[in-house]
FITI-750594 format. One line per field, with one value per residue (C-alpha): residue number from 0; residue in one letter; z, y, x. Coordinates in steps of 0.02 Angstrom, whole numbers. Each point is the difference from the previous one (the first is absolute). Layout:
num <- NUM|...
residu <- A|...
zz <- Z|...
yy <- Y|...
xx <- X|...
END
This chain:
num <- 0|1|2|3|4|5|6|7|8|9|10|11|12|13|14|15|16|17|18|19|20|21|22|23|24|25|26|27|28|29|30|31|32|33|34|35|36|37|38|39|40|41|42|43|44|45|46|47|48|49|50|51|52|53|54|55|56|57|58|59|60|61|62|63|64|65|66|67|68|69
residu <- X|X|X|X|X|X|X|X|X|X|X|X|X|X|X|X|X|X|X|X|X|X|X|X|X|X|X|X|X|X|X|X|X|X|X|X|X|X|X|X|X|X|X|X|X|X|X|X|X|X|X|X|X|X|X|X|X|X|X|X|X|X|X|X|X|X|X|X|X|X
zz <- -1354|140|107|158|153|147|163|74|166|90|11|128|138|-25|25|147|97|-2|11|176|71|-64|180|73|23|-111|-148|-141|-155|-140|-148|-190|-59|131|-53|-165|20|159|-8|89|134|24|4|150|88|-21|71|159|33|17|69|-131|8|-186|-30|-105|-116|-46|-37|-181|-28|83|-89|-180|46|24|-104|-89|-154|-123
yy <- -857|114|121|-91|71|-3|4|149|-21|164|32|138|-138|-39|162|72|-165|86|172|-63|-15|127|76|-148|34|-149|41|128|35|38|92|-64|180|79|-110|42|195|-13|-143|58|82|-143|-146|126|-2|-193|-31|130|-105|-177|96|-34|142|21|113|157|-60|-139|81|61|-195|-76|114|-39|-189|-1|116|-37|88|-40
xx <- -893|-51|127|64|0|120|-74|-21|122|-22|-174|-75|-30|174|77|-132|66|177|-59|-107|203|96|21|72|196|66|-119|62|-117|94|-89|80|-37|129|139|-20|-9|123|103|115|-75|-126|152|52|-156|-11|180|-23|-152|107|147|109|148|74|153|-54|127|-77|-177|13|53|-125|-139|94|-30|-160|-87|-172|84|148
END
């Protein structure tokens, strides 16, 4: 029996028809390779950008909930 294949979702037409409105002011690209070398830094840059306000407390908790690795 052959190898199936999934469908390949994000193909370059796909992501040049998000890139086309990255400057408009309710659009925020996010780049999978920044989370996972600065999760952290990147969940910051992604809550400053809906105005969500997060007690520095509650940071390290956050980041420990969501991380890509266990």
């Amino acid at each position: 029996m052959g190898k199936r294949r999934l469908p390949l979702l994000v193909t370059p037409g796909f992501i040049q028809s998000r890139w086309d409105y990255r400057h408009l002011p309710n659009i925020y690209l996010v780049y999978f390779k920044n989370f996972l070398n600065e999760l952290e830094g990147e969940m910051r840059k992604v809550a400053g950008f809906f105005g969500i306000k997060v007690d520095e407390a509650q940071w390290p908790s956050l980041v420990e909930q969501v991380t890509f690795i266990r």
